[in-house]
C-alpha positions in Angstrom: 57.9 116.4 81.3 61.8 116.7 83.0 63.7 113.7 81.8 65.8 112.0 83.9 69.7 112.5 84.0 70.1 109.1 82.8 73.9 109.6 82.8 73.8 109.6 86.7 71.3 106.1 86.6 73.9 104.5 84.3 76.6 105.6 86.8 74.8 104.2 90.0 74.3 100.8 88.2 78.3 100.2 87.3 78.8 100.7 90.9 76.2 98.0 92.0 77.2 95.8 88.9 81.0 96.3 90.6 79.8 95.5 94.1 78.3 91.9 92.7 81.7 91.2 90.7 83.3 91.6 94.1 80.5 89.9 96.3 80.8 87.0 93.5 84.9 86.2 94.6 85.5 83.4 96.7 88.4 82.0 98.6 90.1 82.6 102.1 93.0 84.6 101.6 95.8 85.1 104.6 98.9 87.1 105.1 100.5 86.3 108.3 104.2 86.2 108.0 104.6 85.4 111.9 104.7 81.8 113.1 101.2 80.6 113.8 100.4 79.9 117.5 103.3 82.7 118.7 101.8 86.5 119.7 104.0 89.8 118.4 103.8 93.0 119.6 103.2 96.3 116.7 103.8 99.6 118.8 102.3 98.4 122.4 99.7 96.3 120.9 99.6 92.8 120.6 98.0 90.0 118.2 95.9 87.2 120.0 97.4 84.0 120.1 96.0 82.2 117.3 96.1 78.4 115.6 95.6 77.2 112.3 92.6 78.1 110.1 89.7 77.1 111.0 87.2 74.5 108.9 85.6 77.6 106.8 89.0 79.6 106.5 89.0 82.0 109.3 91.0 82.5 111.6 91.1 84.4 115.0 93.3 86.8 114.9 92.5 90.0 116.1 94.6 93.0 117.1 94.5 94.9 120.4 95.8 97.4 122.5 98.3 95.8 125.0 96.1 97.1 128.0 93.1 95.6 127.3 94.4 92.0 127.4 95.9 92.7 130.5 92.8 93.7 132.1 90.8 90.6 130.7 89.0 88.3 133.3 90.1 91.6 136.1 86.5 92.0 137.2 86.5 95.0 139.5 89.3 96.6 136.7 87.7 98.4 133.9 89.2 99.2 130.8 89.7 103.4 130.0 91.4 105.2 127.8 90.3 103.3 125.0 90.0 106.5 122.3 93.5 107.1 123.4 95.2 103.8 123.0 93.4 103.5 119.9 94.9 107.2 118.4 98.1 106.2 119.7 98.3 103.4 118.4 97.2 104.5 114.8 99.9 107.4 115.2 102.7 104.8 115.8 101.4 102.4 112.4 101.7 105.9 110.4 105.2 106.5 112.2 106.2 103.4 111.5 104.7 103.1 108.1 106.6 106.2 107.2 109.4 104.8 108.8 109.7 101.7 106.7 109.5 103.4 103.4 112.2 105.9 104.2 114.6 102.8 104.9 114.0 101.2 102.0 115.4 101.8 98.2 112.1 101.2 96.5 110.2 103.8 99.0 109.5 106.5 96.1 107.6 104.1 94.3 105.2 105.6 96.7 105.6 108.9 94.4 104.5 107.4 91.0 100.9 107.5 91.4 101.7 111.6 93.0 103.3 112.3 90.1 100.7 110.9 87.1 97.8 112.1 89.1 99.6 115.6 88.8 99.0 115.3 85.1 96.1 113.4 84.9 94.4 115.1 87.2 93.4 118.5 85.5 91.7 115.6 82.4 88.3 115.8 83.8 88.2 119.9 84.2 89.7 119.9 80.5 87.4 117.7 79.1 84.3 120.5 79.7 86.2 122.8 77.6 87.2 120.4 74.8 83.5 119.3 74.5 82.4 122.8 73.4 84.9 123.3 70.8 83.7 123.6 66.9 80.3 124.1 68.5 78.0 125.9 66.5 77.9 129.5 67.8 74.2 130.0 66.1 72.5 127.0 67.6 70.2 127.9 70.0 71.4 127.3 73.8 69.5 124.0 74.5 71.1 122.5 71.2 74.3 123.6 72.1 74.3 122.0 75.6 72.9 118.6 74.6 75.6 118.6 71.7 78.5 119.4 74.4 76.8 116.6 76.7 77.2 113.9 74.1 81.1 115.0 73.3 81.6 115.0 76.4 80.0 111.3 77.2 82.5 110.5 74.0 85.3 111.6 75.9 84.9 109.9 78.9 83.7 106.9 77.1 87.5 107.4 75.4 88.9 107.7 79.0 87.7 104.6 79.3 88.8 103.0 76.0 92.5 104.1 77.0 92.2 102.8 80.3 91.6 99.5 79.1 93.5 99.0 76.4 96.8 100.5 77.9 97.7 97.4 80.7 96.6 95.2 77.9 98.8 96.5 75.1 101.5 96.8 78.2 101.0 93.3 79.8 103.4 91.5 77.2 106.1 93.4 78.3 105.9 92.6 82.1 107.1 90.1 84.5 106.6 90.2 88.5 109.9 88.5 88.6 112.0 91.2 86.9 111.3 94.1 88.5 112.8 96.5 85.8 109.9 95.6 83.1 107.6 96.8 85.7 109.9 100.3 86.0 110.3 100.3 82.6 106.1 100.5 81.6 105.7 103.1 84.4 108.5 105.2 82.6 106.4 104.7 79.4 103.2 105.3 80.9 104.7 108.9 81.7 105.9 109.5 77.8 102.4 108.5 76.6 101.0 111.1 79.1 103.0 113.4 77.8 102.7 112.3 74.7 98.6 112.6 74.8 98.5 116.2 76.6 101.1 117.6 74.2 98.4 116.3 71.4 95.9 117.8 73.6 97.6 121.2 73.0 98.0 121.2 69.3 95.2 119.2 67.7 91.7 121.5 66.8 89.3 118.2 65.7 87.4 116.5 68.3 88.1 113.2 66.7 92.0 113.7 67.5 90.9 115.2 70.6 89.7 111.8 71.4 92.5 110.0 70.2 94.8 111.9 72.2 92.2 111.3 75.4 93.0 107.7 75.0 96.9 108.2 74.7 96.8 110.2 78.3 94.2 107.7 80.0 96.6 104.6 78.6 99.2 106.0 80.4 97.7 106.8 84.1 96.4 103.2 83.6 99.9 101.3 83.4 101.4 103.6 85.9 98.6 102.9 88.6 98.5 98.9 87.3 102.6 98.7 87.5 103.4 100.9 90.4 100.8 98.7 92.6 102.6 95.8 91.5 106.0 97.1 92.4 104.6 98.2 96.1 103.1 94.7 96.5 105.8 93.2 95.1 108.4 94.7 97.6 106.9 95.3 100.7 106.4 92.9 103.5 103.0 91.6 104.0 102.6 92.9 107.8 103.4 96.5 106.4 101.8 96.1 102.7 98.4 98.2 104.1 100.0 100.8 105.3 102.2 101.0 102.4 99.2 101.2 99.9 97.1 103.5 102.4 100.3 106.3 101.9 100.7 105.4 98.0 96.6 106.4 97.2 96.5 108.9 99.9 99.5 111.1 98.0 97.3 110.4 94.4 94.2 111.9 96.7 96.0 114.9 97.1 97.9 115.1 93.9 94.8 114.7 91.7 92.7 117.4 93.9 95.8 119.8 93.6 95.9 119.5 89.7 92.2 119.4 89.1 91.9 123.1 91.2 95.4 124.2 89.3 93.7 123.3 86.1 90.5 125.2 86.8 92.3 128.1 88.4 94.7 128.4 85.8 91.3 128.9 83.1 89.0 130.7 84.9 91.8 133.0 87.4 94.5 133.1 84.3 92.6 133.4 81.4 94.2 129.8 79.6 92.8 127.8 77.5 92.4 123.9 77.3 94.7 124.4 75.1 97.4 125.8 77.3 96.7 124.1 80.3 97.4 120.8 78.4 100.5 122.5 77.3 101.5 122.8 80.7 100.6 119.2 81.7 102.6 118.0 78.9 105.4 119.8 80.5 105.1 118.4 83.8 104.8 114.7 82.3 108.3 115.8 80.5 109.2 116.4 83.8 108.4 113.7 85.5 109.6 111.4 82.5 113.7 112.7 83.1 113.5 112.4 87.1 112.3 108.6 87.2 114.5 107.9 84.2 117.3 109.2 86.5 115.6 107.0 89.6 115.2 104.0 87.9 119.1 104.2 85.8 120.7 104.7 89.1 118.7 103.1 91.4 118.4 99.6 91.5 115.7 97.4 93.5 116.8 93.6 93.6 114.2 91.5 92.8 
């Protein structure tokens, strides 16, 4: 009979066995730097008046368009427009999101998730090619595929060996109170990218292919770690959503970018792993000399 693609079964259970780890925390959490019982206004839309918490932890906040309390309790008045306040009113949080990171010194922080996924991002096309190398070429075809299946499992399972070992090997070395320890791992993480893809390019075993997976991996994993830390460090807690919606929106987009560069640059250009990894090692080179430059020059007080 057709067996089962048990890879995709094991990959449906980490995300339920995720989703019960989160459904297991507990606490009430708020982040309300106005004065309790007062109302403020964000772009023609005001926050209810609200107490203190209630018994279980919640409280009644809620945010709405400055129209609709108006029109509260006015019977023969109905509300409209509602679609439109509602995009307006998202257009002037993006503004003003936008805004507020252009004003500040540590706004570019914004840019260090861009910039790793634009090396990391190409891994997963790479790691399709690097699981058929040193293949046997007179294996039959069904051989050959469920060899390249389990190097490839390897490889992501190496993926995930870096990702996990990296912010524990880095944690020693940071403080939330001194911002430059944080600066200083996310300028690391960039070398060992480097570091890794360069090894990528030159190495022919699968072993050090591996090994050199887990260098790259431990690198995009302090750099997302440490440059979410620096953003929720610094920004205030009224604009700290917005904030991180622009910082993972811009790794979207970088990642998608370099994963179609990388294939394009194989199947288009004619490259191998090989020398797309070259070229990624580049761009981490790259990216290593201009936040070297940002963070020598630039300083955030703490």
């Amino acid at each position: 009979g057709r067996r089962r693609p048990m890879c995709f079964c094991l990959d449906g259970v980490s995300y339920l066995v995720s989703a019960g780890c989160i459904w297991m925390i507990e606490g009430s959490y708020k982040a309300v730097e106005a004065e309790e019982g007062g109302e403020e206004e964000v772009d023609g839309c005001a926050k209810v008046p609200h107490g203190p918490l209630e018994q279980d932890g919640t409280t009644q906040q809620l945010l709405q368009p400055r129209q609709q309390l108006e029109t509260k309790g006015e019977e023969n008045k109905p509300i409209t427009n509602t679609s439109l306040n509602c995009c307006h009113q998202f257009n002037g949080m993006t503004i003003q999101g936008i805004n507020y990171l252009r004003s500040k010194p540590w706004g570019p922080f914004v840019l260090l998730k861009f910039c790793a996924a634009l090396i990391y991002g190409a891994a997963d096309v790479l790691n399709v090619s690097y699981s058929e190398r040193g293949l046997d070429d007179g294996d039959d075809a069904m051989t050959t595929e469920e060899s390249s299946s389990q190097r490839l499992g390897i490889l992501f399972a190496f993926v995930g060996i870096g990702c996990f070992i990296g912010p524990i090997v880095a944690d020693p070395f940071t403080d939330m109170d001194r911002s430059e320890s944080l600066e200083r791992m996310c300028w690391i993480s960039f070398l060992s990218m480097a570091v890794g893809c360069y090894g990528l390019s030159q190495v022919e075993s699968f072993g050090w292919v591996c090994v050199m997976t887990s260098v790259r991996s431990a690198g995009s994993s302090i750099v997302w770690i440490d440059s979410s830390l620096l953003l929720q460090k610094f920004a205030s807690n009224n604009m700290l959503g917005r904030v991180m919606a622009v910082d993972y929106a811009l790794a979207t987009l970088s990642e998608a970018f370099s994963a179609m560069a990388g294939g394009m640059l194989q199947d288009d250009v004619g490259m191998s792993a090989e020398d797309v990894s070259l070229i990624m090692a580049v761009v981490g080179l790259v990216t290593l000399v201009v936040w070297g430059v940002y963070f020598t020059f630039v300083r955030v007080r703490d």
